[in-house]
C-alpha positions as protocol buffer text, in pm:
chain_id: "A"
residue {
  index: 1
  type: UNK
  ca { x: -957 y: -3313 z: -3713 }
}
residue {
  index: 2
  type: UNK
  ca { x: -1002 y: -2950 z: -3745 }
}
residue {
  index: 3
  type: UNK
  ca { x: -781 y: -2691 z: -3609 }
}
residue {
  index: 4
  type: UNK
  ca { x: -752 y: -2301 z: -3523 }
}
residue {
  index: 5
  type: UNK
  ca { x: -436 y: -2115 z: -3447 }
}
residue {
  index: 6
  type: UNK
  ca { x: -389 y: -1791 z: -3287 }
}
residue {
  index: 7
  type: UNK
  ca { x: -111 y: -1575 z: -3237 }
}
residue {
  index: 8
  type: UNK
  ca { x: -293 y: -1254 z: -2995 }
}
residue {
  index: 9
  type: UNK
  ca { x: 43 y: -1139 z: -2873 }
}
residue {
  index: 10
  type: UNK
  ca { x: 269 y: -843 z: -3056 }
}
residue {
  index: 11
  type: UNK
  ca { x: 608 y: -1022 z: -3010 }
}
residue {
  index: 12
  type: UNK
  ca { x: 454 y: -1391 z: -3135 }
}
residue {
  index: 13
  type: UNK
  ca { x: 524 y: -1514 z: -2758 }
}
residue {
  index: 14
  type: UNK
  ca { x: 203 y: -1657 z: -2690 }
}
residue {
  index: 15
  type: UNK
  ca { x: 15 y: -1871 z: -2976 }
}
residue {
  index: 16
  type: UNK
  ca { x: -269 y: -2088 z: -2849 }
}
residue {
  index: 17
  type: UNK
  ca { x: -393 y: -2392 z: -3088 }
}
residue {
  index: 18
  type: UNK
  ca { x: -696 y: -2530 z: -3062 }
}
residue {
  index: 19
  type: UNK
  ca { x: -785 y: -2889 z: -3223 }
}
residue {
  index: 20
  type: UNK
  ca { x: -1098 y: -3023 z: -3255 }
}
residue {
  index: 21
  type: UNK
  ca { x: -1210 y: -3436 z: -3310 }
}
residue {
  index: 22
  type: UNK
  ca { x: -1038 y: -3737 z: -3353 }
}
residue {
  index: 23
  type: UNK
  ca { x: -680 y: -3701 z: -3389 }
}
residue {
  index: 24
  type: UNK
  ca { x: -506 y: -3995 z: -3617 }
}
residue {
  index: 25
  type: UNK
  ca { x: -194 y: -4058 z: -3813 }
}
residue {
  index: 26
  type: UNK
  ca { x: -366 y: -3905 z: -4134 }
}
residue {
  index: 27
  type: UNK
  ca { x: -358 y: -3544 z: -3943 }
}
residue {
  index: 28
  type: UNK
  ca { x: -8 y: -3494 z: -3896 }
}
residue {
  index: 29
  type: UNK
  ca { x: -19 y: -3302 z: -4214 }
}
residue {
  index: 30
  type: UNK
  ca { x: -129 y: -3014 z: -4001 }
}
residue {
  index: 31
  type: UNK
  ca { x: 96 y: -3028 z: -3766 }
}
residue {
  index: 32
  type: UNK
  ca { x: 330 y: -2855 z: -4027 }
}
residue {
  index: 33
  type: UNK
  ca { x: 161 y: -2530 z: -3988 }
}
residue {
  index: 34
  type: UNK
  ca { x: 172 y: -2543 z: -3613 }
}
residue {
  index: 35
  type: UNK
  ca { x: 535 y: -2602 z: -3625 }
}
residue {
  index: 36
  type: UNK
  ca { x: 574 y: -2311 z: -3909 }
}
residue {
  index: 37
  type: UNK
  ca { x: 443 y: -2079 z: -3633 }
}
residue {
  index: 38
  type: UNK
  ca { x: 675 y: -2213 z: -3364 }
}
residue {
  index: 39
  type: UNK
  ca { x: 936 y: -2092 z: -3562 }
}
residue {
  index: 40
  type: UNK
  ca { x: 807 y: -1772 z: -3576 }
}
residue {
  index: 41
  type: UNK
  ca { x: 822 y: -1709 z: -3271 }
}
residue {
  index: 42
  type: UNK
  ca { x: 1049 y: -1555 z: -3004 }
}
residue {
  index: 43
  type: UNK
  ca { x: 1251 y: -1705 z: -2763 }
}
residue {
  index: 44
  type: UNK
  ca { x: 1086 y: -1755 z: -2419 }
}
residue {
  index: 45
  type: UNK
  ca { x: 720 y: -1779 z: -2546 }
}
residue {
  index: 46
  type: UNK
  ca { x: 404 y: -2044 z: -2498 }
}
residue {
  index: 47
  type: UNK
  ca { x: 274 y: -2277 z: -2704 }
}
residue {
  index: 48
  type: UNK
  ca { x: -59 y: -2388 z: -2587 }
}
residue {
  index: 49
  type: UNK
  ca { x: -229 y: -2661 z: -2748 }
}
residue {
  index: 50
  type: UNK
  ca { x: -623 y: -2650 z: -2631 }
}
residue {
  index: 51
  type: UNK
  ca { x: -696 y: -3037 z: -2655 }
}
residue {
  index: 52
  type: UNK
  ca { x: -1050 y: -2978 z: -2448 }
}
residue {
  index: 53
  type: UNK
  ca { x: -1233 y: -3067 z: -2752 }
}
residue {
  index: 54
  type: UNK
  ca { x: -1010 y: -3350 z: -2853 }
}
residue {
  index: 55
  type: UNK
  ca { x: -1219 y: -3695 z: -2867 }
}
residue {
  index: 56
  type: UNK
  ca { x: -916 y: -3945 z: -2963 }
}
residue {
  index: 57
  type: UNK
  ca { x: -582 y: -3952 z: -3028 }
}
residue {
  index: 58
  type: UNK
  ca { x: -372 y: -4273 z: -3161 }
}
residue {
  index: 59
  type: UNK
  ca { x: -6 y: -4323 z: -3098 }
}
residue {
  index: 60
  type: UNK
  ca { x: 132 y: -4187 z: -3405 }
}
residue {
  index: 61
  type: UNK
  ca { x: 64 y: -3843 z: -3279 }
}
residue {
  index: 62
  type: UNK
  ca { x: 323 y: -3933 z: -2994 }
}
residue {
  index: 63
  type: UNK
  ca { x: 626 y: -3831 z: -3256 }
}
residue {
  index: 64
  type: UNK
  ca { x: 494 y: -3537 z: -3380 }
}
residue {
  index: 65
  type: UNK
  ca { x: 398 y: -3400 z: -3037 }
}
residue {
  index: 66
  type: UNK
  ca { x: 797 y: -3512 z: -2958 }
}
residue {
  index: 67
  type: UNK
  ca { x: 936 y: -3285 z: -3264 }
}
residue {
  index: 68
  type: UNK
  ca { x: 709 y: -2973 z: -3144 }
}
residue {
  index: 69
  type: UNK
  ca { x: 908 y: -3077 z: -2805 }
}
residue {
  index: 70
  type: UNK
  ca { x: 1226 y: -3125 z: -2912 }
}
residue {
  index: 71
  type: UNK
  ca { x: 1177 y: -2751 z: -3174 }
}
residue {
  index: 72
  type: UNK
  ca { x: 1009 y: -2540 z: -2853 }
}
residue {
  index: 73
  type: UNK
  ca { x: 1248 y: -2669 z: -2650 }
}
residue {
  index: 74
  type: UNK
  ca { x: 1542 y: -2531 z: -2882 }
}
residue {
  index: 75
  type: UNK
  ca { x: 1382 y: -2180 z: -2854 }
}
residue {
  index: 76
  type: UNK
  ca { x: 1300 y: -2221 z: -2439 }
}
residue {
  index: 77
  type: UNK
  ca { x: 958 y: -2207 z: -2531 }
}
residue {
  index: 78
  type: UNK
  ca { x: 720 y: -2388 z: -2275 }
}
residue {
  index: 79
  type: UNK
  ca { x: 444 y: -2618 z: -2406 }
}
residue {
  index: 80
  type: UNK
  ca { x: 138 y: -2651 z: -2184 }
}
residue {
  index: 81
  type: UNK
  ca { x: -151 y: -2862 z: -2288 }
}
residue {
  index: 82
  type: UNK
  ca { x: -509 y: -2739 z: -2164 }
}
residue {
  index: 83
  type: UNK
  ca { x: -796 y: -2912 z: -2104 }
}
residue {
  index: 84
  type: UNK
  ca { x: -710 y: -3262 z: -2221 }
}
residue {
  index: 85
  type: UNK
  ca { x: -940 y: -3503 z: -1993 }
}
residue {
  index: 86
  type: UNK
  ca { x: -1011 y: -3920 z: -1995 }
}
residue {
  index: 87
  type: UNK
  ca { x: -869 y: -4125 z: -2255 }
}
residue {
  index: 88
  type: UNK
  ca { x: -688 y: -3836 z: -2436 }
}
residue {
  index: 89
  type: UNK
  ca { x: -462 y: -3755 z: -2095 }
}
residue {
  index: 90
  type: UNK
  ca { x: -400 y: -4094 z: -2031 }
}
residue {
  index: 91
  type: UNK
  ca { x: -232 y: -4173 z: -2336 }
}
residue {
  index: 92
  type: UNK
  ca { x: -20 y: -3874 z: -2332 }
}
residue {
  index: 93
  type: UNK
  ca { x: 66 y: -3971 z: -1982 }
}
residue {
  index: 94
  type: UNK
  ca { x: 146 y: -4298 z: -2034 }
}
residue {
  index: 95
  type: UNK
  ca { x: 398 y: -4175 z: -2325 }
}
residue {
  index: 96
  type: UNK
  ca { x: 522 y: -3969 z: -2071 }
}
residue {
  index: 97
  type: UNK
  ca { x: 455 y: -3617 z: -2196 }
}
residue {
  index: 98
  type: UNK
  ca { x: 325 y: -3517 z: -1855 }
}
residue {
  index: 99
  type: UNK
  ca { x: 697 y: -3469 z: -1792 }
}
residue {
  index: 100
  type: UNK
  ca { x: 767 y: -3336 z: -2113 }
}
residue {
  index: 101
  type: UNK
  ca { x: 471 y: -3078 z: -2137 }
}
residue {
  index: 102
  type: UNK
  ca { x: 289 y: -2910 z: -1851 }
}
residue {
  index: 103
  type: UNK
  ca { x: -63 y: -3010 z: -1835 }
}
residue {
  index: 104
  type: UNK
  ca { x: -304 y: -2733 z: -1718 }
}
């Protein structure tokens, strides 16, 4: 799976992060960096994770997804996930993070 982050905004209240591929147990790994930049930022911000170029997810991802949650959460920062469509949505759905995350 590759990966891009970007932090655009002054204040570090907006970073986007876009993955790209199949996303498996063997890529949380990066998920360290993404969660190194949600501490950096300030209270009140967005996370967005693009997933529109996400092929495949498995359900291992379902934890680490739940401790970006749980840390955003801690720091009222909303998570929205853009763009993720078939198979990808519908497991995240069925796990329930359509009422954890706000899917745009």
């Amino acid at each position: 799976m590759k990966y891009h982050i970007s932090n655009d905004s002054e204040d570090s209240s907006e970073v986007v992060v876009s993955l790209n591929g199949v996303f498996t147990y063997r890529d949380h790994g990066v998920f360290d960096n993404i969660i190194n930049e949600l501490q950096k930022m300030t209270k009140n911000g967005s996370l967005i994770f693009d997933l529109s170029r996400v092929e495949f997810i498995d359900s291992s991802i379902v934890g680490v997804f739940s401790l970006i949650g749980e840390k955003a959460s801690d720091k009222n920062i909303a998570v929205y996930m853009r763009g993720a469509n078939g198979e990808v949505r519908d497991i995240m759905c069925k796990v329930g993070f359509d009422r954890l995350f706000t899917f745009c």
